[in-house]
N, C-alpha and C positions, 0 to 999 in steps of 0.2 A: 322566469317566474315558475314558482310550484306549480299543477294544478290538479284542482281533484274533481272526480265525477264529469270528466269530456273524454268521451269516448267514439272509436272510429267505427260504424255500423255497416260500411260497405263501402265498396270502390269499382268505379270502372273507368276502362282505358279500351279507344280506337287507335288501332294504327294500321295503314293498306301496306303498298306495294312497297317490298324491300327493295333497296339500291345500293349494290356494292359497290364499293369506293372503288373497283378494278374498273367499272364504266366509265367514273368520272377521269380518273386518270386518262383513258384510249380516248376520251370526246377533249382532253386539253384542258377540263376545268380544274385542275389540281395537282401537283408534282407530286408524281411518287415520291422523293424525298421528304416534303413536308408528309405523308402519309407514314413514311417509314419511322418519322421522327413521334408524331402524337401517338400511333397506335391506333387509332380510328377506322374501322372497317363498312362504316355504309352508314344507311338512313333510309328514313320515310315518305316516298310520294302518297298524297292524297289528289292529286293532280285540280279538276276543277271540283273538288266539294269545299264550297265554305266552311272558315275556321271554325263559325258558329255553329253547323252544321254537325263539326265535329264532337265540337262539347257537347250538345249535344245528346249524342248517340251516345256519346262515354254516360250522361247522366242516365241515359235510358239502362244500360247498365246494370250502372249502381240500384236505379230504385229495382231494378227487377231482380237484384241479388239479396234484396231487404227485406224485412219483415215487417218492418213502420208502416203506418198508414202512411201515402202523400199528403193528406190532410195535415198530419201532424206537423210537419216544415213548417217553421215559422219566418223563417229566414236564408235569404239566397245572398252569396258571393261570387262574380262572377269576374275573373281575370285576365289580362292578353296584354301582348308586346308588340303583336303587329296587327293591321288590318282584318277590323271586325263586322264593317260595316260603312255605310256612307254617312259623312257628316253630319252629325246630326243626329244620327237616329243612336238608339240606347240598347246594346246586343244583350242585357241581363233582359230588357223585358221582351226580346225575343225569341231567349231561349226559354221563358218561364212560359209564353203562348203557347210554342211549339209543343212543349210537355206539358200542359194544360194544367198548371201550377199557377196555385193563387198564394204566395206569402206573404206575410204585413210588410218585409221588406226585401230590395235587391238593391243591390251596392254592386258597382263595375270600379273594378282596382286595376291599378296602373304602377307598379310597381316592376316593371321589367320582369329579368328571370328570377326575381324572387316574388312572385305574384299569387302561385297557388300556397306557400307556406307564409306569407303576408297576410293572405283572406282565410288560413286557418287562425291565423292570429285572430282575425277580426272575429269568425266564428267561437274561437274560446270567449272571447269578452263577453260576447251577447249571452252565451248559454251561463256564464260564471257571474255575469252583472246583472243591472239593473234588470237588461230587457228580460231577461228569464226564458230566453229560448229554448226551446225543445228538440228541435232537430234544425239543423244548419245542412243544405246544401252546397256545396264547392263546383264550380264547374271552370274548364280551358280549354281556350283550342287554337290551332294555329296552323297556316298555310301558305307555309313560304313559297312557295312553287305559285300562288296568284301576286305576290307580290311583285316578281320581278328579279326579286335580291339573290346574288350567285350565294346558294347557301352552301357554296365551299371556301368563301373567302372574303363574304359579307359581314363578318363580325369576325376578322382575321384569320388566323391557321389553326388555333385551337378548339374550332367547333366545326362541325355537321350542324347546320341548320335538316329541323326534321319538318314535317308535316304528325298533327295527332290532335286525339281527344284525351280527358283526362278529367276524373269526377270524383269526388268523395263527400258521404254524409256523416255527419257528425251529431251523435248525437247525448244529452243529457243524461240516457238508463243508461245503456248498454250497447254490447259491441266485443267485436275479437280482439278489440284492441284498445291498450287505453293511453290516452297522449298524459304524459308522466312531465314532462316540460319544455317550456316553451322560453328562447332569448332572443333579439333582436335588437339590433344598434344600427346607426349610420355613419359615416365618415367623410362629412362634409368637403375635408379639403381634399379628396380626390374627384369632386364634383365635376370640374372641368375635363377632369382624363376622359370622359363620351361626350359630353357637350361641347368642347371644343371652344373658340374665342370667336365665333360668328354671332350677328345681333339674335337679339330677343322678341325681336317683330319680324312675321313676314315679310316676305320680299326678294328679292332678287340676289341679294346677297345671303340670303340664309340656305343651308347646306341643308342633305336629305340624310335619311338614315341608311339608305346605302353606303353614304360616307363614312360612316360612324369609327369604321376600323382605321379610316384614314386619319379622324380627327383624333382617335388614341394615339395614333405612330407619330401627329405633328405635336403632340403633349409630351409624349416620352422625348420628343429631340428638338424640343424648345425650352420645357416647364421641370419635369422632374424624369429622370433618366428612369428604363421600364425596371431597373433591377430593383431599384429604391421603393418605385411606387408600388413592385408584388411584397416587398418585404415590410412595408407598411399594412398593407388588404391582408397579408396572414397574419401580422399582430394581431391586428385589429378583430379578423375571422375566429382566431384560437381564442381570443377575448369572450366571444359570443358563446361559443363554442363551451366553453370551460362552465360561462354559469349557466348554460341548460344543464350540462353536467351535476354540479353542483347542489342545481336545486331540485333534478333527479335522484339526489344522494348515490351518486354511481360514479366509477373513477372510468378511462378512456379503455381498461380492460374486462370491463363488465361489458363490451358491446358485442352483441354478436355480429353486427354489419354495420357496417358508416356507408351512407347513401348520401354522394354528392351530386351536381348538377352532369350531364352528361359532355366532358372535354376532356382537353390532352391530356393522355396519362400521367407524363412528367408533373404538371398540375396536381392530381389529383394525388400522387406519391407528395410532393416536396414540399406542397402549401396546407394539405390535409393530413395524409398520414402519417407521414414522421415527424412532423409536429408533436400528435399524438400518442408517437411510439405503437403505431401499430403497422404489422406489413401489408401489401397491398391485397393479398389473399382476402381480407377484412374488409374491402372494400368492395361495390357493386362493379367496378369498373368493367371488367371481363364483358358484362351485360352491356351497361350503357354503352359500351365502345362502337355498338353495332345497332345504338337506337336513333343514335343522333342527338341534337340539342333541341325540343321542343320549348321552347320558350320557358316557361313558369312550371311547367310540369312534369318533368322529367325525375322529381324525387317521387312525385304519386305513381309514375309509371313503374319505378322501378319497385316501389314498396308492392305495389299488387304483383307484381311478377315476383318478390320474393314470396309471397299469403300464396299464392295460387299454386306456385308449385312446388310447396312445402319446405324451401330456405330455409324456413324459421321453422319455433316451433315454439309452443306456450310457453314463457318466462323469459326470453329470447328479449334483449333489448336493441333497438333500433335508430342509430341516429342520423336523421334527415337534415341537411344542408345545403343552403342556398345561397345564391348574390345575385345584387341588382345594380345597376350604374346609380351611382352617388353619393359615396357606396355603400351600400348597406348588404345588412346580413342578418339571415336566421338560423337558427340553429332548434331543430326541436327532436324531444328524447319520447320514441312509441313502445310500449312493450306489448307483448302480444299474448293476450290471455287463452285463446282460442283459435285452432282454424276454424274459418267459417266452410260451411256446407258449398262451399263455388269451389275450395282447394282440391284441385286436382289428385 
């Protein structure tokens, strides 16, 4: 979809202690080979700070790189893939306490690793619809490190699971940046490739998400073979892909950088870029290689690290990419009117 007058006012991003991938290899958690193969160079401990905790700090950030009153927020989205909190309790209203924010509303999205450009989605509706928002907050965060989950091989060979925060406001005037369009689809019949053929009720037969990479590998070699079901997910991705383009009025060579989710290079070259006909120079990779896979957030991470240390530059167009297990996909086109005063 077009869209006009949604604009990006500020961003912020946590990330602690760096972990090269040379430790995990010497501790056993991961073959130099598979390293040799993705191109993947490290990640991020946040060790015991809650993922909440994280976002957090990323929101404190953003609002303190902004000019908006807090008052003015009218609206909160608040995103995650793993553990946010104990059952029950609702982590949007306890990151709006913690930063002493009162909005008419907060929405907690669940949309895997497409979750922070899923809750920009939702953020555009409200500022362009009915509700007539005025400023939308974005907040993520995530802490694989209290999970449990070996983040070198808990969602297979192609990701670094990271630890991070990650925040954007979104606002109705103005900003350095302004979201030019926005596409999203899902692809129902790869639904089963993460869910796997285990019941739908608790219980003792039902598998954890530690398993999850295990329930992909018994899909590909029971259900549809893994060559078949990436060449489906990048039809389908360039599908998405094409009409943000489109309704951007911008062809795949007006981009000044393509910003995928952070995973295997080979990925990011053969299901992204040359699709697109563009070389990997074009893409963030280089970066992400060495940020890991933070969940949902990993396209805002890298966009504030292209603003902050001047990547871009006014007219620069940007396009952000994401997937989530079921499958879906977003695709949204940012241009950059201005560096803001944070840009290094």
């Amino acid at each position: 979809m077009r869209i006009e007058n949604v604009f990006i006012d500020s961003l912020g991003v946590v990330l602690h202690d760096f972990e090269p991938v040379e430790r995990a290899v010497a501790q056993g958690l991961i073959a130099q080979d598979i390293v040799d193969a993705n191109g993947l160079t490290g990640t991020h401990l946040a060790h015991d700070i809650p993922a909440v905790e994280l976002a957090i700090a990323a929101a404190r950030v953003t609002l303190d790189r902004s000019k908006l009153d807090p008052e003015s927020l009218t609206s909160h989205v608040h995103s995650a893939v793993y553990y946010q909190g104990p059952q029950g309790s609702y982590p949007p209203g306890y990151v709006l306490r913690e930063l002493e924010l009162e909005p008419t509303s907060s929405l907690y999205l669940r949309q895997g690793c497409n979750g922070m450009l899923g809750a920009l989605e939702v953020a555009v509706g409200q500022i362009t619809g009915a509700a007539e928002a005025e400023a939308v907050l974005i907040t993520s965060g995530e802490n694989f490190t209290a999970t449990g989950l070996n983040r070198y091989s808990g969602l297979g060979q192609a990701y670094f699971l990271s630890d991070g925060g990650a925040s954007v406001l979104v606002s109705a005037d103005e900003g350095f940046a302004q979201v030019r369009s926005l596409s999203t689809g899902i692809l129902p019949e790869l639904e089963r490739w993460h869910r796997g053929d285990g019941p739908l009720l608790p219980g003792d037969g039902q598998r954890s998400e530690e398993e999850m990479a295990e329930r992909a590998t018994r899909y590909s070699e029971t259900e549809t073979p893994l060559s078949e079901t990436l060449e489906k997910l990048t039809l389908f991705n360039l599908g998405v892909i094409r009409r943000a383009l489109v309704s951007a009025d911008l062809n795949a060579g007006d981009l000044a950088k393509v910003v995928p989710i952070n995973m295997d290079g080979r990925m990011v070259e053969y299901s992204v870029m040359m699709p697109l006909g563009l070389p990997m120079d074009r893409s963030t990779f280089d970066y992400g290689k060495g940020i890991g896979h933070v969940g949902g957030a990993d396209v805002i991470i890298t966009l504030e690290h292209l603003v902050r240390n001047r990547e871009v530059a006014p007219g620069d167009h940007v396009l952000l990419i994401s997937q989530g297990p079921g499958w879906m996909c977003t695709a949204c086109v940012v241009t950059v009117l201005d560096l803001p005063a944070w840009a290094v």
